[in-house]
GUFIKE-487343 format. One record per atom (N, C-alpha, C): y, x, z; residue in one letter. Coordinates in steps of 0.2 Angstrom, whole numbers, plus 2048, in hexadecimal, padded with zeros to 3 digits. Layout:
<nodes>
YXZA
...
</nodes>
This chain:
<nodes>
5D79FFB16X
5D19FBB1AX
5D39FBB21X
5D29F6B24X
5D59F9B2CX
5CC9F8B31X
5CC9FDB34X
5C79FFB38X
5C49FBB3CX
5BD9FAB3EX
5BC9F7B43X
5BF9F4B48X
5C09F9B4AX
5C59F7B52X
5CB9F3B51X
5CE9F4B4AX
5D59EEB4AX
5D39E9B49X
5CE9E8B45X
5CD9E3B41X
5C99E0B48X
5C69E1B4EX
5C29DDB55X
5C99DCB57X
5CD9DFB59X
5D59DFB5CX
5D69D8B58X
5D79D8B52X
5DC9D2B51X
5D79CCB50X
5CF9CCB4FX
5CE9C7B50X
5CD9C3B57X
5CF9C9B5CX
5CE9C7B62X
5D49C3B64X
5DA9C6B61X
5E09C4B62X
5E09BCB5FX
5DF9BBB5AX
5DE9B5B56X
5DA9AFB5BX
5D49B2B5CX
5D19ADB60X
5D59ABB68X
5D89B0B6BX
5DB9B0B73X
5E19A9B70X
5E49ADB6AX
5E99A8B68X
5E99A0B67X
5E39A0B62X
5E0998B62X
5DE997B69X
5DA998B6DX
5DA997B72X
5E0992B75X
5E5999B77X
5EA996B7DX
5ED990B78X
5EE990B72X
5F298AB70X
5EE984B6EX
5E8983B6FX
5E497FB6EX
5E397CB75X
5E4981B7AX
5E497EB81X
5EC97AB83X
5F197DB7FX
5F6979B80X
5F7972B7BX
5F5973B76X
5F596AB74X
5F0968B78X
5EC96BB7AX
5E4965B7BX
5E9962B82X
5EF966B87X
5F2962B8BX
5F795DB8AX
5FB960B84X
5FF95AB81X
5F9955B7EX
5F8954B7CX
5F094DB79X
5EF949B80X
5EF94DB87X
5ED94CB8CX
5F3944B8EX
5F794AB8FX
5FD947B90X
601941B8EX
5FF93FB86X
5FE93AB83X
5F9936B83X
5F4935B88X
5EE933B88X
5E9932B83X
5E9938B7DX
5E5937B76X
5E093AB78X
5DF93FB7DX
5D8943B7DX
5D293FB7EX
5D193AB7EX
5CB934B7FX
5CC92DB7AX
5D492BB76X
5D4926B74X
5CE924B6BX
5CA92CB69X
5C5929B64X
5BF928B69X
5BD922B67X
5B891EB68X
5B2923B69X
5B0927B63X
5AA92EB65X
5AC931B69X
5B4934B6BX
5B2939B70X
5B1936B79X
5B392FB78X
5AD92CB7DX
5A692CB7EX
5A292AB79X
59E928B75X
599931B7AX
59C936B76X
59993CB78X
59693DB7DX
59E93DB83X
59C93EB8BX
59993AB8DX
596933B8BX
59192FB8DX
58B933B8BX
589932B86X
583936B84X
58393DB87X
587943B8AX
587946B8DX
583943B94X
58793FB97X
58893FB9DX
58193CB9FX
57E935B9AX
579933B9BX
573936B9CX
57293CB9AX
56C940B9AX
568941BA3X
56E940BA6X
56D942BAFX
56E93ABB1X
574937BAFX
576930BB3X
57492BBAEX
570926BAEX
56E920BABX
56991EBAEX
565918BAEX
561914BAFX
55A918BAEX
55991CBA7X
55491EBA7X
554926BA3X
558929BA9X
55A932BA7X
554934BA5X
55593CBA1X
55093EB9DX
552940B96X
54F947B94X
552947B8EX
551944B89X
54F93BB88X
54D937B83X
557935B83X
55A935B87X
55F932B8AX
564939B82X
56393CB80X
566940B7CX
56793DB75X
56393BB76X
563936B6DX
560939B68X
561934B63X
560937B5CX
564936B56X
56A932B58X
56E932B50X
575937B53X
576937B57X
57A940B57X
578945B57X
57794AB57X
575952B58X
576952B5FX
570956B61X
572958B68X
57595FB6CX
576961B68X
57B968B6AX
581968B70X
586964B6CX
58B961B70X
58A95DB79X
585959B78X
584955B7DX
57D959B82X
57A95FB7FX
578963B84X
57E968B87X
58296AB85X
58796FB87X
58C96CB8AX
58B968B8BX
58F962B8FX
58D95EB95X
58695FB94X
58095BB98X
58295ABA1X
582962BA2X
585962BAAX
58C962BADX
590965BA8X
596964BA9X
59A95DBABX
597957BA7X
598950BA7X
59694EBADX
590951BAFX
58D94CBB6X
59494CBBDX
599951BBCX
5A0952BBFX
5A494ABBBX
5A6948BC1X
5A7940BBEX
5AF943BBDX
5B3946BBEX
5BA94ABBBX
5B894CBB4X
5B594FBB2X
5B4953BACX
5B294CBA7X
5AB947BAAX
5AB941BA7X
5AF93DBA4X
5B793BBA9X
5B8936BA8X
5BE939BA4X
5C0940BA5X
5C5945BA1X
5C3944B9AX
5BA948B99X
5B994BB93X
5BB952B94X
5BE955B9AX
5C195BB9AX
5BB963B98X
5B4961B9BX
5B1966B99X
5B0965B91X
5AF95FB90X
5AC961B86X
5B5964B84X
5BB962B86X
5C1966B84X
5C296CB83X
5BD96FB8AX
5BE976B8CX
5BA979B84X
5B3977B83X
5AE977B7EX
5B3976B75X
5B6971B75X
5B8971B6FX
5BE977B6EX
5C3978B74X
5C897EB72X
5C5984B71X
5BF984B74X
5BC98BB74X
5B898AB6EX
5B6987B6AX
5B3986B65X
5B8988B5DX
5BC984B61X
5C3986B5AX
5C698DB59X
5C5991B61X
5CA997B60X
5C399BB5CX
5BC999B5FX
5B699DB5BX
5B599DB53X
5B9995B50X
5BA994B49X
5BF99BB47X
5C5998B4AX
5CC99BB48X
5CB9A2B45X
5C59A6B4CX
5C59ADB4DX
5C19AFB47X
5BC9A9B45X
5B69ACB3FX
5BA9AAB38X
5BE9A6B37X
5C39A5B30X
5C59AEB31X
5C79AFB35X
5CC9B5B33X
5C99BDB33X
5C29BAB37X
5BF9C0B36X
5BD9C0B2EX
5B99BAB2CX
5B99B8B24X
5BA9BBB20X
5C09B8B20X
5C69BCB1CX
5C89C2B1CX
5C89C6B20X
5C99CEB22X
5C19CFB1FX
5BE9D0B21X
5B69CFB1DX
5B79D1B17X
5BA9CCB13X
5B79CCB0CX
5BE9D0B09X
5C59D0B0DX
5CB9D4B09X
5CE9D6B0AX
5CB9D9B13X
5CF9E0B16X
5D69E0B18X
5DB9D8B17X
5E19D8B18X
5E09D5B20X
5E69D7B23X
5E89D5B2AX
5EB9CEB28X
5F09D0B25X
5F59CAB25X
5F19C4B20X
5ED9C4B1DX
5EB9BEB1BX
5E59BAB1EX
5E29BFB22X
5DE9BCB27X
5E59B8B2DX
5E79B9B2EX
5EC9B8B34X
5F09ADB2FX
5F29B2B28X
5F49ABB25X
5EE9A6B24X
5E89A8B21X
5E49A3B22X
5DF9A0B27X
5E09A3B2DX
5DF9A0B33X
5E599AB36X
5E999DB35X
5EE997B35X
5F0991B31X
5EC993B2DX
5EB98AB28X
5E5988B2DX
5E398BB2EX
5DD986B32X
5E1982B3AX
5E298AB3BX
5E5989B44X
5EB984B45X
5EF983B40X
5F697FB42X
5F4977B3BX
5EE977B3BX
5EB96EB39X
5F0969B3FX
5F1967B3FX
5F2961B44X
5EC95FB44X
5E695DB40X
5E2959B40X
5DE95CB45X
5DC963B41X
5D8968B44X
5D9967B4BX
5E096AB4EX
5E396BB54X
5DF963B59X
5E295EB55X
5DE959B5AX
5D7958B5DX
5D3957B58X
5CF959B58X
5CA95CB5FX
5CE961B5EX
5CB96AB64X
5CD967B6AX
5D2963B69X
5D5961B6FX
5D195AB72X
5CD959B72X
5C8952B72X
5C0953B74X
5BD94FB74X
5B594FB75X
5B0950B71X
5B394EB6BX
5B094EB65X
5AE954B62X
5AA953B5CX
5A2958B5CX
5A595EB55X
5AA95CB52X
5AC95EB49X
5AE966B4FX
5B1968B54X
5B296EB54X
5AE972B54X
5A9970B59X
5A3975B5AX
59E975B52X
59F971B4FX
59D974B48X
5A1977B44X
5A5975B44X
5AB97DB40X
5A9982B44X
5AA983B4BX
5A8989B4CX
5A298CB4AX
59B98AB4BX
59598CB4AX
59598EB42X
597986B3EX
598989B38X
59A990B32X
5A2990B37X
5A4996B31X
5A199BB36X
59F99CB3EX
59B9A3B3FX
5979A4B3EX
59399FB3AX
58C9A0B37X
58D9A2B30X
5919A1B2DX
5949A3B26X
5969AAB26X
59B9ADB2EX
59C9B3B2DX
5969B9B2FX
5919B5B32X
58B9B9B37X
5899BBB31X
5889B6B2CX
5839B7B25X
5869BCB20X
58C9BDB1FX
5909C1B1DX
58E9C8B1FX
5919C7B25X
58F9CEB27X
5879D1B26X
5839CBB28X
57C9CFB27X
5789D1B20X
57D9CDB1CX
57E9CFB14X
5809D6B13X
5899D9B15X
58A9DFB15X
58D9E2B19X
58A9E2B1FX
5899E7B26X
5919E6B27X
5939EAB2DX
5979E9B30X
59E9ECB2CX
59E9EDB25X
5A29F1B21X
5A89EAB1EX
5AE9EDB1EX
5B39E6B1CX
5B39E6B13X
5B19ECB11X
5AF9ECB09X
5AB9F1B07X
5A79EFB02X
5A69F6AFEX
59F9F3AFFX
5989F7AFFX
5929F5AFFX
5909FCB07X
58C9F9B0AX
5899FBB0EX
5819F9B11X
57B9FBB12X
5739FBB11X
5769F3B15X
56F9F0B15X
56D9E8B16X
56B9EAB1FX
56F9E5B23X
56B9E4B29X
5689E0B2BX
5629E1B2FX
55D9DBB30X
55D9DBB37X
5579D8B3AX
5559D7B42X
5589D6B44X
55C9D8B49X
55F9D2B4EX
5659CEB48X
5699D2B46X
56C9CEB42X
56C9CBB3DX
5679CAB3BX
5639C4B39X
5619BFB3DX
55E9C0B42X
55C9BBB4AX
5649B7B4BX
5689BBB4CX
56F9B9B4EX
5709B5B4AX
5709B7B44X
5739B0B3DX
56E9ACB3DX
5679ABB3FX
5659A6B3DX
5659A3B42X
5669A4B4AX
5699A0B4EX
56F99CB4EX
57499FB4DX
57899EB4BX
579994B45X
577999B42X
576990B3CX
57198DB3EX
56C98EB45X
56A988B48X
56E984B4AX
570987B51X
574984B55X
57C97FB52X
57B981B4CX
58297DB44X
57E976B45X
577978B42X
572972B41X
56F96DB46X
57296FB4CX
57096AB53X
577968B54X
57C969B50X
584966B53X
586961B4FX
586961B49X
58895BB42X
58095CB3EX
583955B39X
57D957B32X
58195BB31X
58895BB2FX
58B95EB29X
588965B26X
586967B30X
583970B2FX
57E96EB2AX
57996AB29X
57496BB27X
57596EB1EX
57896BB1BX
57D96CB15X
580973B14X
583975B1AX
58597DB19X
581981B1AX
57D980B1EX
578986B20X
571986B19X
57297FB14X
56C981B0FX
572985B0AX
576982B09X
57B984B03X
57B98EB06X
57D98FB0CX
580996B0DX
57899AB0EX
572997B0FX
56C99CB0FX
56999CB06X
56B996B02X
56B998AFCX
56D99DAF8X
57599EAFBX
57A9A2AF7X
5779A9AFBX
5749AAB00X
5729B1B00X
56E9B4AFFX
5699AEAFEX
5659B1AF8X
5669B3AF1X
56A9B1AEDX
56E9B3AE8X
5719BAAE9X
5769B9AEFX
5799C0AF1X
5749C5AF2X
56E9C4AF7X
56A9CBAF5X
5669CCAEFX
5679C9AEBX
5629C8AE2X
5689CEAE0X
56E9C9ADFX
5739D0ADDX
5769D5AE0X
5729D7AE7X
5729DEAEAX
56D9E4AE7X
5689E0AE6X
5629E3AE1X
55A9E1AE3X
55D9DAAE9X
5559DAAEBX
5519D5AE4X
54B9D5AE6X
5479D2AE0X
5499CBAE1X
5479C6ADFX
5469BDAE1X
5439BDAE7X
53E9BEAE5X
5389BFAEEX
53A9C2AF1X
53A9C9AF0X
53E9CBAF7X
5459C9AFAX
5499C7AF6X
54F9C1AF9X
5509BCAFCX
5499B7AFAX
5479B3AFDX
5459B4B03X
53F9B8B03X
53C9BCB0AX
5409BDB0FX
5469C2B0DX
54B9C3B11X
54F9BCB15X
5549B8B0EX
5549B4B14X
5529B0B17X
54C9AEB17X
5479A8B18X
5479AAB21X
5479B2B22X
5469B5B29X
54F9B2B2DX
5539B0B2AX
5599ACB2DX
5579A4B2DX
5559A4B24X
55599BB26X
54E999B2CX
54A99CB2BX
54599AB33X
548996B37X
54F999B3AX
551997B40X
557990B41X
55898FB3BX
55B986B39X
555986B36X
550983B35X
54B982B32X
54B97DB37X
546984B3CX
543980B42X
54597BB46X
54D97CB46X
553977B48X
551970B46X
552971B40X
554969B3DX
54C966B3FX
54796BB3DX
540968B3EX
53D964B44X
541968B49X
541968B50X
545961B52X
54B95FB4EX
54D95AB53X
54B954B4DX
547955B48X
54594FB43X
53E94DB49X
53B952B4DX
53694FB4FX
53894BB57X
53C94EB59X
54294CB5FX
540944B5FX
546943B57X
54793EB57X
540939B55X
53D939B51X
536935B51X
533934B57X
532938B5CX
52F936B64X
535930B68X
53A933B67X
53F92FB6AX
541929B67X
541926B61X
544923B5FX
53E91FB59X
53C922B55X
534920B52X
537923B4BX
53F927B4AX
53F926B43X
54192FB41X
53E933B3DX
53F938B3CX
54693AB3DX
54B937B38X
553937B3AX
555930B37X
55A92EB3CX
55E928B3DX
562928B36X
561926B31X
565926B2CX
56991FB2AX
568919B2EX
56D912B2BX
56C910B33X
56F90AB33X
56E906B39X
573907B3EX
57790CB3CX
57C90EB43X
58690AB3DX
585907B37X
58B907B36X
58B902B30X
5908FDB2FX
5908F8B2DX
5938FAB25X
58F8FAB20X
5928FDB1AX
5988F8B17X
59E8FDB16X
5A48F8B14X
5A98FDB11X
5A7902B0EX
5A9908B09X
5AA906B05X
5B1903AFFX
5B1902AF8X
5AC906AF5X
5AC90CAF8X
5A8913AF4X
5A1913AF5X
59E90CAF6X
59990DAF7X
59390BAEFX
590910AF0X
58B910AE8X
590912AE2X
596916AE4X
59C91AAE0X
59C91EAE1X
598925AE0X
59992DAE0X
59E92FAE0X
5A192FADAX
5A9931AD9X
5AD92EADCX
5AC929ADEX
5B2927AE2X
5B3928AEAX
5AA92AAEDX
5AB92CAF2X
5AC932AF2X
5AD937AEDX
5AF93EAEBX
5B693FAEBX
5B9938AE9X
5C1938AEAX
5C2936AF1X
5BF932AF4X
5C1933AF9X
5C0937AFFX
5BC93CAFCX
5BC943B00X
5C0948AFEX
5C4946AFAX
5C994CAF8X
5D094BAF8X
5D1943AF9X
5D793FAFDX
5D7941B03X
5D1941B06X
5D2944B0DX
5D294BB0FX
5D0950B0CX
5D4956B0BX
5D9956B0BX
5DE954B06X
5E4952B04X
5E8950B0AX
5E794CB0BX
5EA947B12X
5EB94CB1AX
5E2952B19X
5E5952B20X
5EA95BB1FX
5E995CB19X
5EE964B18X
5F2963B13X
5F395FB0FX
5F695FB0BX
5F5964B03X
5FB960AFEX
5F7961AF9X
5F896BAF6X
5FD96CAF9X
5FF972AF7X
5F8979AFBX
5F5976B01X
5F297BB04X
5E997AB01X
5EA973AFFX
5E2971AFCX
5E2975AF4X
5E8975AEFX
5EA97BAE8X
5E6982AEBX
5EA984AEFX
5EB98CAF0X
5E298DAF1X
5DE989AF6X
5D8989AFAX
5D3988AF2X
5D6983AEEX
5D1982AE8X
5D298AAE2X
5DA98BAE2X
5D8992ADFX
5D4998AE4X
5D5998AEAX
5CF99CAEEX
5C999CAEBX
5C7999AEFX
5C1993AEBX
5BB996AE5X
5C4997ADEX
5BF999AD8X
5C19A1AD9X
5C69A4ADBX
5C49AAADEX
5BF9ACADDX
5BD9A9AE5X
5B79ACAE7X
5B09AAAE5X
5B29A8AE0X
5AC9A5ADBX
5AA9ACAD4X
5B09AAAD3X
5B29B2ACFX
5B09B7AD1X
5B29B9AD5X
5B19C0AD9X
5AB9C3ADAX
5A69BDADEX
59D9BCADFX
59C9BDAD9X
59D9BCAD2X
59A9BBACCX
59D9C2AC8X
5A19C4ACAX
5A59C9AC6X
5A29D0AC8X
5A39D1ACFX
5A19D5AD4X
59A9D7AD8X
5959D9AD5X
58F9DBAD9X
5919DDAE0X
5949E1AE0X
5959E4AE8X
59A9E0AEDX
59E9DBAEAX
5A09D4AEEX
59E9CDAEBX
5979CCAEBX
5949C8AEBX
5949C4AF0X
5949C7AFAX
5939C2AFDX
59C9BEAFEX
5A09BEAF8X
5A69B9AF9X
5A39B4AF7X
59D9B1AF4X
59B9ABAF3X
5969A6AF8X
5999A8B00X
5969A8B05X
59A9A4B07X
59F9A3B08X
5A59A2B0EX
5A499AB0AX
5A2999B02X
5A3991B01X
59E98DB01X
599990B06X
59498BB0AX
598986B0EX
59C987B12X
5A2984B14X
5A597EB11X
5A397CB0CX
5A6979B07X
5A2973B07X
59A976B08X
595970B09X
59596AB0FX
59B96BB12X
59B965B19X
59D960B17X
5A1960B10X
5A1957B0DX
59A954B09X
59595AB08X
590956B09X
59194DB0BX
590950B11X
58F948B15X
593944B14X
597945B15X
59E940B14X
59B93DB0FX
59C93FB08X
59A93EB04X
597938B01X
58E93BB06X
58A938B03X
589931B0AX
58F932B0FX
58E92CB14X
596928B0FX
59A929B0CX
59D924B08X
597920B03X
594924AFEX
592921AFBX
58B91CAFDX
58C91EB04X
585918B06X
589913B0AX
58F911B09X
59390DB0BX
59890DB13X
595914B16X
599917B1DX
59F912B1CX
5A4911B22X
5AA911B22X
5AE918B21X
5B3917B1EX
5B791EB1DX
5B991FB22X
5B9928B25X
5BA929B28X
5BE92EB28X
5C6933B29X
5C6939B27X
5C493DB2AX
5C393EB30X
5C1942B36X
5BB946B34X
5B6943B2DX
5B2947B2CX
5B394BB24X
5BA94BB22X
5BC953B20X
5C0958B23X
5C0956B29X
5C395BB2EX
5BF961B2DX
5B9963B2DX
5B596AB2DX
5B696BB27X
5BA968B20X
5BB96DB1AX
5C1970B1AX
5C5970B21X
5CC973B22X
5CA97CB23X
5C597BB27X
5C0983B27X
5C1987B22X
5BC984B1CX
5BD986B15X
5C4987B12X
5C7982B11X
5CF983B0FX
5D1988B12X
5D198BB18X
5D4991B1AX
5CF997B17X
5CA997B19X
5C699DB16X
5C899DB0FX
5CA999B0BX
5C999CB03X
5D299BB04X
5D5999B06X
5DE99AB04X
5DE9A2B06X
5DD9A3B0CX
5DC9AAB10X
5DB9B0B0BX
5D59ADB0AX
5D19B3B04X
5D69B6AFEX
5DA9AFAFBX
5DC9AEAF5X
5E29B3AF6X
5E69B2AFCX
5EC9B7AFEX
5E99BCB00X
5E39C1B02X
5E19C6B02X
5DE9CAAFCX
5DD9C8AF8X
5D89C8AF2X
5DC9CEAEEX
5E29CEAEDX
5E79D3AE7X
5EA9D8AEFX
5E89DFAEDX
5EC9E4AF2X
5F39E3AF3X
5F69E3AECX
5FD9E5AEDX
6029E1AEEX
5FB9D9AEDX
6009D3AEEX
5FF9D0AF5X
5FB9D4AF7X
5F89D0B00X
6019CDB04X
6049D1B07X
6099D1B0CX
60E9C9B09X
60E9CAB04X
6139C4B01X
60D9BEB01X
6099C2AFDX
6049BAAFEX
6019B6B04X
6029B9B08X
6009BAB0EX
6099B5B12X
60B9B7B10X
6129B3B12X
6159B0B0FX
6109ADB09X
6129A6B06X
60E9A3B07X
6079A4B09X
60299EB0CX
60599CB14X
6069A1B18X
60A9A0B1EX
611999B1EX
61599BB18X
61C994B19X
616990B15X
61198FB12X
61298AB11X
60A987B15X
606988B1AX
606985B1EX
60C981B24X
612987B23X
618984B28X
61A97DB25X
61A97DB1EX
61E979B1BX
619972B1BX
612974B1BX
60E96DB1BX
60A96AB1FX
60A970B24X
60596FB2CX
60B96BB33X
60C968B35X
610968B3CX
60B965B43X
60896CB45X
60496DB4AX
602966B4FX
606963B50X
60795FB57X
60A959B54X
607957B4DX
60A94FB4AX
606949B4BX
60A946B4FX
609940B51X
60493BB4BX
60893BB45X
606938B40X
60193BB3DX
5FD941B3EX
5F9945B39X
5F393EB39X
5EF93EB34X
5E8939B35X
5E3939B37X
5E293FB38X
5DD940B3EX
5DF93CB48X
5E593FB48X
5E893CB4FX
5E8934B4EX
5E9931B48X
5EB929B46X
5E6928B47X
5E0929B42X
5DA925B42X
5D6924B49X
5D892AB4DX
5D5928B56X
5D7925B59X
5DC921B57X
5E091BB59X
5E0914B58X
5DB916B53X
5D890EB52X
5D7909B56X
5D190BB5CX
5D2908B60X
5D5907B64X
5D8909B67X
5DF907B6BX
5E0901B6BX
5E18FDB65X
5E48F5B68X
5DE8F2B6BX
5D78F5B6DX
5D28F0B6DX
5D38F0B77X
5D78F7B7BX
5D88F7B80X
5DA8F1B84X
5DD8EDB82X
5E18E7B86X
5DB8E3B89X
5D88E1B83X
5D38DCB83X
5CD8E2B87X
5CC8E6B87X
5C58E9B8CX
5C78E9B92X
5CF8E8B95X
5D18EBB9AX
5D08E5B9FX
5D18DEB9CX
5D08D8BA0X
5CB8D8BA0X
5C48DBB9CX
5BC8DAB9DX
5BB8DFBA5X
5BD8E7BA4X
5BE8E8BA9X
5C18E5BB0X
5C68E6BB0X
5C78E1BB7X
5C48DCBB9X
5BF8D7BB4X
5BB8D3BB5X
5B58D3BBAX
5B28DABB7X
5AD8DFBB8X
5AE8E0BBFX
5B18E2BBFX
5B68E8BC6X
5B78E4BCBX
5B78DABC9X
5BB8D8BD0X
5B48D5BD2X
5AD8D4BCCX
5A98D0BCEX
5A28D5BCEX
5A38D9BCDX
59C8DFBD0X
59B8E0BD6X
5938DDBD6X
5918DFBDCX
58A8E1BDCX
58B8E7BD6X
5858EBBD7X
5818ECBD2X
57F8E5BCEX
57A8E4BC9X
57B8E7BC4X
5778E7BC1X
5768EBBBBX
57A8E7BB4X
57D8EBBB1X
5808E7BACX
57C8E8BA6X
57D8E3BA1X
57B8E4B9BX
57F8E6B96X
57F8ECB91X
5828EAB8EX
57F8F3B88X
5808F1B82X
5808F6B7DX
5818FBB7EX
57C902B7EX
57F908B7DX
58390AB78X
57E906B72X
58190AB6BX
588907B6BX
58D901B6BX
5928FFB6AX
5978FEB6FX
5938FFB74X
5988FEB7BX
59A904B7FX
59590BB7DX
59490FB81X
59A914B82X
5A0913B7EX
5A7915B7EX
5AB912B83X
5A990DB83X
5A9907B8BX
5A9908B92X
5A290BB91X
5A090DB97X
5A3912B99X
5A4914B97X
5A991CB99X
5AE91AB9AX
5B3915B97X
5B8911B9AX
5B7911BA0X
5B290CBA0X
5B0908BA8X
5AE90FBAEX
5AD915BABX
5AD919BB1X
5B391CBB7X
5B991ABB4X
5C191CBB7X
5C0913BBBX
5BD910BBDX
5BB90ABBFX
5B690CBC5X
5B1912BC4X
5AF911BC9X
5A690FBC7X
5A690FBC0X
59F90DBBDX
59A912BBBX
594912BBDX
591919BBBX
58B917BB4X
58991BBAFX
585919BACX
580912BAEX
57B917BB2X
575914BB5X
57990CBBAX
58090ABB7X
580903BB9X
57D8FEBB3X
57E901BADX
57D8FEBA8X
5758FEBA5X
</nodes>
């Protein structure tokens, strides 16, 4: 078992690591001008920025069909028209979000199987995504929920069986409880997706404490004292949004149904697992499905490592996807990006699980993320699908110029909801919200 202190050592090292290498694609992306080319991660720094600059600033100006987490933690850094017209502070926020994932995968994994090396290997299924990697290097919101998400899954973990990497140790509550339930708040003000993970991950521990020895009731009791704190969350921005907008939560209206898989469960379920497929490949998605029933095994096998049936709350972020295909969403992949998390978490586990097998297994899961991941691929889906828009650049640039040669002052018209990745264009022009 390796001791506190190594096991803070190398998750530290692991996060310092993500980090710096997250800060260097985020400058190659730069350098290619992709840091800005998906249309959301425009979209963002507006709503960031609009909260202070717009016609009619105020916190109504935060919305209600994104979460607000992102675009308040962004909120002042954007009023800086370099950070704005970069996206450089929400970049700063996603690479830090990613090295905070990376660090919680591996803390995870060491967690529940005491191996070094396979927390190291299963962090690097996650860390060396191309998908992932672009991603963190952008504006966009999927990092900051990976991060919140698995650290709310390892908060929980731990607060299930205290600071011990095995074996059973007495149950901790107060603050660390407080921590975990803030924790999967702050998930649920970032994506829906959190919302999904934080029911699935506070269900399963209650379970987990039922087969520690606690009664039903007391189980529930217990973690009702974490879920309070996403409770209030989700309650708190349902009522946001009805004062601001008139609708509990914005559920249609934002998107043109044009999903084959639309009113097809199963086929929107295939298209959640082609997407898996697509952004890691098929050999890393086997390995992560036999984790998977591992740790399924294991929670059911083993009373005293019952909290391995934690880590698969994680699993619940296709939720959405899911159930936005079969309401006819346009597909998008970008939103099974946050089941790369889980892939790692249960591949990780899988090569740590057998003692005597850990070092080798641990160094087959390693080549073959080498053999299926290529860090910095141009081609990955993730990087293609923000490129969509691109060709529409030519045709906005002669509107601009238009703009540019015959403004003198007035107020323009023109669409938040559809144009407002626009106007962030228009600000390297010289245009400020509050012209619109």
């Amino acid at each position: 078992m390796i001791i506190p202190l190594r096991r803070r050592a190398l998750v530290g090292a692991v996060a310092a690591s993500a980090a710096l290498g997250g800060a260097l694609v985020a400058v190659h992306y730069h350098q290619l001008d992709l840091t800005l080319s998906h249309y959301d991660a425009r979209g963002h720094l507006v709503v960031a920025r609009r909260i202070f600059d717009s016609l009619t600033p105020g916190w109504q100006q935060i919305g209600a069909v994104w979460l607000p987490l992102p675009h308040l933690l962004n909120a002042l850094p954007a009023q800086i028209d370099a950070f704005y017209r970069t996206g450089a502070s929400a970049v700063a926020i996603s690479i830090a979000s990613f090295a905070i994932a990376t660090a919680a995968i591996a803390w995870t994994i060491l967690a529940l199987t005491g191996s070094a090396a396979a927390a190291i290997a299963g962090s690097a299924v996650f860390a060396l995504n191309p998908n992932v990697l672009y991603l963190q290097a952008t504006p966009m919101t999927e990092p900051l929920l990976i991060a919140l998400s698995v650290l709310s899954v390892a908060l929980l973990i731990r607060w299930c069986r205290g600071s011990a990497l095995s074996g059973t140790l007495p149950w901790r509550h107060g603050a660390s409880g407080a921590t975990t339930g803030v924790a999967f708040a702050l998930a649920c003000l970032t994506r829906y997706e959190a919302w999904a993970v934080t029911a699935s991950a506070l269900a399963a521990a209650v379970w987990v404490r039922w087969r520690a020895g606690d009664d039903a009731a007391t189980a529930i009791g217990r973690v009702s004292r974490v879920a309070v704190y996403p409770a209030a969350a989700v309650v708190g921005f349902a009522i946001f949004s009805r004062v601001v907008i008139g609708e509990w939560l914005v559920a249609s209206g934002f998107f043109v149904p044009e999903n084959p898989a639309q009113g097809e469960p199963y086929l929107a379920l295939a298209q959640v697992a082609w997407g898996v497929r697509a952004l890691s490949g098929a050999g890393l998605v086997a390995v992560a499905s036999l984790g998977a029933a591992a740790l399924v095994v294991t929670a059911l096998a083993d009373r005293a490592r019952a909290v391995f049936l934690l880590p698969l709350a994680l699993v619940a972020t296709a939720a959405l996807p899911w159930i936005a295909f079969v309401d006819g969403h346009p597909y998008r992949i970008r939103y099974m990006v946050p089941l790369v998390a889980a892939e790692a978490v249960c591949a990780g586990v899988l090569a740590g699980l057998w003692r005597r097998g850990r070092p080798a297994a641990a160094l087959a899961l390693l080549l073959l993320a080498a053999v299926e991941l290529a860090p910095v691929d141009a081609s990955a889906p993730m990087v293609t699908e923000a490129q969509w828009d691109r060709p529409n650049r030519v045709a906005r640039q002669r509107v601009a110029e238009c703009l540019t040669t015959h403004y003198r002052g007035e107020t323009v018209m023109a669409s938040m909801g559809s144009l407002g990745h626009y106007m962030q264009d228009l600000s390297r022009r010289g245009f400020a919200l509050r012209d619109f």
